[in-house]
Each structure stands twice: as structure tokens, then as C-alpha cells.
N, C-alpha and C positions, 0 to 999 in steps of 0.2 A: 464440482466442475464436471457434470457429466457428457461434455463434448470431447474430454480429452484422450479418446481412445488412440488415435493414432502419435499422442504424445506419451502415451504409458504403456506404450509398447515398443519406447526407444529401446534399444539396447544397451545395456548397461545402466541405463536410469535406477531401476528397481532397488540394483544394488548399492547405486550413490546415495540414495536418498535414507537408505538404510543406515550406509556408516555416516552417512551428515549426522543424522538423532545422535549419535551414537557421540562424534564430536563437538556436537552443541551441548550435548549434556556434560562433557569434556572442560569445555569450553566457559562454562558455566560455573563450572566448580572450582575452578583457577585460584582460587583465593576464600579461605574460608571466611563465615561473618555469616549476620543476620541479612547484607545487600543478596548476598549468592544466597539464601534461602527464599528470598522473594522472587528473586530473578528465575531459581527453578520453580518456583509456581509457577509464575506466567509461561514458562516453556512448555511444562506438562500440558497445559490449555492447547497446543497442539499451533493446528493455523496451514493454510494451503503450502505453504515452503515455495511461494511463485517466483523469489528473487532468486533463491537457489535455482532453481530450476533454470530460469534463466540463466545461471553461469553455465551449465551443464550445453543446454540446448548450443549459445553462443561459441561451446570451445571446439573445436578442431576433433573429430572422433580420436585421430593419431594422439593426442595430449592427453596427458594424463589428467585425472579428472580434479575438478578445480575444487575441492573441497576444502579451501585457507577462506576463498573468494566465498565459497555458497557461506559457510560459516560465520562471515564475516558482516557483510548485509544483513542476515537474516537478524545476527545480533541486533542491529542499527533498528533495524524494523521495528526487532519486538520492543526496545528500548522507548523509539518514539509510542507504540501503543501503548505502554506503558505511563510514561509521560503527558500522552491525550486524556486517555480515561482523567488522570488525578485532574488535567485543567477544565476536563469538560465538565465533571462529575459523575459520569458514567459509572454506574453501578455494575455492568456486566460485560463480558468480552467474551464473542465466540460462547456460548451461554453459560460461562458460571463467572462467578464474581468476580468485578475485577481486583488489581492487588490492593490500590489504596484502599477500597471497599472492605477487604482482609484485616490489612496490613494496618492500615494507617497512612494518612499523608507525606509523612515525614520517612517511611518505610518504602513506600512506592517513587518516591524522589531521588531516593539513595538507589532502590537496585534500579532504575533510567539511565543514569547515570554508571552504576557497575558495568550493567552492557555495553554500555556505548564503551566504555575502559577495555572492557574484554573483546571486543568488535575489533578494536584497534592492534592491539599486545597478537589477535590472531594473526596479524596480516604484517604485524613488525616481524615475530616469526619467522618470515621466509623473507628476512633479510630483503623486501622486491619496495624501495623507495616508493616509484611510481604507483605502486596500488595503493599503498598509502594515502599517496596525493590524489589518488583518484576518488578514495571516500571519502577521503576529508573535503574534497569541493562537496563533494556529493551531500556529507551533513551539514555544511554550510549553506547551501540548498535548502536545505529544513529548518535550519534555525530563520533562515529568511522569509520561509513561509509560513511557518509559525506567528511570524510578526508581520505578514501582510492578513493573515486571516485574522489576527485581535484588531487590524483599523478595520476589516472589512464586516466586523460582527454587529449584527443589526441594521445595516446599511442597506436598503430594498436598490437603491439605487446604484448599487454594483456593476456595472458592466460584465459582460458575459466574457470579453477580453479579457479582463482583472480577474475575473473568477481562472479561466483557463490558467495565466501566468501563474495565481496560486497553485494549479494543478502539476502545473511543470514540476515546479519547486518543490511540492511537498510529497509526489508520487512519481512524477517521472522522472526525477534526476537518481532514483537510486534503483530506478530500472532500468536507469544506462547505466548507471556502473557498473549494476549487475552482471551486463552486456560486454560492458569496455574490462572488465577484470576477467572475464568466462573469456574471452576471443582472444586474448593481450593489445587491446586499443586500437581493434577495428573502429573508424567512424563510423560506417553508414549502418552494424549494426547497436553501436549507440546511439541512434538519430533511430534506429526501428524501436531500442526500448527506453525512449524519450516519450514517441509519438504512443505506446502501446501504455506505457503507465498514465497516461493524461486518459484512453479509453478506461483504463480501467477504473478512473477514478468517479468520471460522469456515470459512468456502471453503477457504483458503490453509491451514489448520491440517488440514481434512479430507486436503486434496491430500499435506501432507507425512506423512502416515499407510497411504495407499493412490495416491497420484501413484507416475507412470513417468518416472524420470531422463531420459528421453530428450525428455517433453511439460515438465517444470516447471524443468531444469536446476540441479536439484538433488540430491542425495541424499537419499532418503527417510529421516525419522525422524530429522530433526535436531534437531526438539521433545525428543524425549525424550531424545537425547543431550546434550541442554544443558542438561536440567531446566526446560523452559520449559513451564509448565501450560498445555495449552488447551485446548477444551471439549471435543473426542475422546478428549484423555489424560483428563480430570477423571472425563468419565462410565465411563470405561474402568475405573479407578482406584477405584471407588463398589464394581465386579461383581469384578473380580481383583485380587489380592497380588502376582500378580508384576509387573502392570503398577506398583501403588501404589511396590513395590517399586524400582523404574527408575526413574519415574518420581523418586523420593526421592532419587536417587543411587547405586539400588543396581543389582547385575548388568542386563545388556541382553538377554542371552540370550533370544529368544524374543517380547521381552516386545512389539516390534512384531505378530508376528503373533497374539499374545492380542487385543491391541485390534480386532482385525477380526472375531473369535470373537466377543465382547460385541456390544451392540445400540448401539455409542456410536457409530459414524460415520452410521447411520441418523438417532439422535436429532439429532446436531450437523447433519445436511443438513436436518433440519425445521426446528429453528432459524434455520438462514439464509434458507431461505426464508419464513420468517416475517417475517425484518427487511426481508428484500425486497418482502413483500408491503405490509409499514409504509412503508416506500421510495414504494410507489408509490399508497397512500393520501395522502401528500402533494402527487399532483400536481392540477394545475388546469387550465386551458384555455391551458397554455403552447403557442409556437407545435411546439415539435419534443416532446412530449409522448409521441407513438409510439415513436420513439426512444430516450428518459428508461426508458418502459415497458419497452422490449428488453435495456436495458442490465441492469434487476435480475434480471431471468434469465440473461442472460448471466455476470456475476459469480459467480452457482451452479454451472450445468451449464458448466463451464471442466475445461479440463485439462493446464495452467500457469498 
């Protein structure tokens, strides 16, 4: 994320970000067992720390630094990628294998699952109910998204509506929490990282259409290898047969470099920076506001 200069030169950042490793590896270790040695693979794989970040950015300079909360999401996070890989198939994350690809299926299930365990026991911790309940909606959120995107797989006929709602669900709601746990349950700036995880996710869906293996450590066009609708393949899919075509299940042939032919990656980057500009219509006279502001651009113009 090379736009973030003037967010990596918060104050005190450098140093949270530090002792967060330092706690997630902590955090990770709670419990011995074969789950905690898969669950530190996937940590070691590294990953932007964007929902931490988010607690930091959202809390109050005077507060001490929210490191229960960063620790706590980020758990969630890696948990669900951990969980995606095994149901998509995905052999790799961030570029080196992923854990079921390791592990085994039945090893990558168990530490999803340890995380999400350890996610929770961090934020029971400090005794604070309400965060609690605020990531437990949060992963509820995700299990519901989880299960609107298996009706919506293969479906060319998606609405761009339904796609968004899945986005809410599966990306934004735990970038409000991020939001709502870093502030202690500001709305409007859970409503900023509601509207900023939905850009970043049309982002993440641009990138796997036109991203470089080598920036996103992935394979491009895994959307459409797995029949997963999203707003690049939908509008792609409106203009071409062969994209509609793939996308449905059918042949692949080609059908990636159709969608760049069409006007769909253009419209899908207005989009996001649309939710980004909603993003930051939500802010106020926070103290790190400049920052908050950098970060919705950043989300966009990214290249992993």
C-alpha cells in the first residue's frame, strides 16, 4: 500500500504495530496442539494488519492503544482466510501455500476455527462484554456472508445490489468493528468503516481480474474460476457471452481477457471510490482524521 505515507507516519503507529506481532504470536500460542501450529503458519504469512490499523487510527490519541481489539479482528480475519482457501481450494495466500494445501483439510478447519477461539478468550480478557458483542455480531456477519455467496456462486445473474450486500457482510462489517472497538462505539465512525471495507473489497475483486502474482500473491482470476460473482465479472457479464459464459460454469478460455475489453473494471474502480468518498463523508473532527482520509485512497489505488 504505497499511498500510506502520511498514515505510517502516525505517531505511535510504528510502535503498535510492533507489539501487536509480538501479541498475536502471544495470542496464537494460548494453547498447545497441532490447531496452534497451523494457526502460526498462517500468521508467519504475514498480511497488511488493515483491521488493526483501523482500531489504532479510530481510538482517541489520549487512549491507550487498543491492542485486545487490533489482536482480536485480525485473529477473525486470518481465521476466515484460512477457512476461504480450504472451501475455495486455493493453493496459495499472500504467495506461499496455503495451510490446507500444507496441512491437510482437516488441519486447516481445526486451526479456523482455533482462531476464531483465540479471537474471542482475547477480548473476554478484559472483562469489556460489549466488545464481545460487538464481534460476535461482526462474525455473524460472516457466517451470513459466507452463505449468501454459496447461493450466489455461478449465478451470472447476480445483481450488483446482492453482490454489494455480500460485501457488507463479508468485509465490511468487521471493518466496523474494527472502527466501533478502536473509538469505544462511535457510529459514524462505524458507518466510515462499513462504507471503507465494501471499497475495499470491489478493490480486491478489480485486483483479481487485472492484479500481478507477484504484487497480490495470488493467481489472477480466481473469481471466476470458482464462479464467484463480483462486480468486474457482473458488469463484464451484462456486455459478453463468453464472460457470462465462465462465469456460469462454463469454458475459461479467454474469458479473463474479455473482461478487460469491456468497460467493467473502469466502472467497478468508480464504484469504489465512491464508497470511499461515502467512507470519508463520515468523518468529523477526529483526532487522526488525516490519516482515516489516506487510508480510503489507499484501499483503491493498492496493488495487493
Amino acid at each position: 500500500m504505497n499511498t500510506l505515507a502520511a498514515v505510517d507516519a502516525t505517531p505511535g503507529l510504528s510502535a503498535y504495530l510492533a507489539e501487536l506481532e509480538v501479541r498475536l504470536a502471544r495470542a496464537v500460542e494460548r494453547r498447545e496442539g497441532f490447531a496452534a501450529e497451523v494457526a502460526g503458519e498462517a500468521l508467519s504469512a504475514g498480511g497488511k494488519r488493515l483491521r488493526p490499523l483501523l482500531c489504532f487510527l479510530a481510538a482517541p490519541s489520549s487512549a491507550s492503544p487498543p491492542f485486545s481489539a487490533g489482536v482480536a479482528v485480525e485473529l477473525v480475519h486470518m481465521a476466515t482466510l484460512v477457512h476461504d482457501d480450504l472451501v475455495d481450494g486455493a493453493r496459495m495466500r499472500r504467495g506461499v501455500p496455503s495451510a490446507w494445501s500444507v496441512f491437510g483439510p482437516e488441519a486447516a478447519l481445526a486451526a479456523g476455527d482455533y482462531l476464531f477461539a483465540c479471537a474471542f478468550a482475547e477480548l473476554a480478557d478484559g472483562a469489556d462484554s460489549r466488545a464481545v458483542a460487538l464481534l460476535a455480531d461482526a462474525c455473524l456477519a460472516l457466517a451470513r456472508g459466507d452463505a449468501v455467496q454459496r447461493r450466489q456462486t455461478r449465478n451470472a445473474d447476480t445483481t450488483i445490489d446482492d453482490y454489494l450486500a455480500r460485501c457488507a457482510l463479508k468485509t465490511g462489517k468487521l471493518f466496523e468493528a474494527a472502527c466501533l472497538l478502536g473509538s469505544g462505539g462511535l457510529p459514524a465512525l462505524g458507518r466510515y468503516g462499513l462504507a471503507l471495507g465494501i471499497a475495499f473489497q470491489i478493490a480486491d475483486a478489480i485486483l483479481d481480474c487485472a492484479g500481478h502474482t507477484q504484487d497480490t500473491g495470488k493467481i489472477p482470476g480466481s473469481d471466476l474460476r470458482e464462479g464467484t460473482p463480483t462486480m468486474p465479472l457482473l458488469y463484464a457479464a451484462q456486455e459478453d457471452e463468453t464472460v457470462r459464459a465462465a462465469l456460469a460454469g462454463g469454458p475459461l478460455d479467454g474469458a479473463l481477457a474479455r473482461v478487460a475489453a469491456t468497460d467493467a473494471l473502469e466502472r467497478s474502480r468508480a464504484a469504489a471510490l465512491g464508497y470511499a468518498a461515502k467512507a470519508r463523508s463520515y468523518l468529523g473532527d477526529e483526532t487522526r482524521r488525516e490519516e482515516l482520509e489516506s487510508l480510503t485512497n489507499a484501499v483503491v489505488d493498492r496493488a495487493s
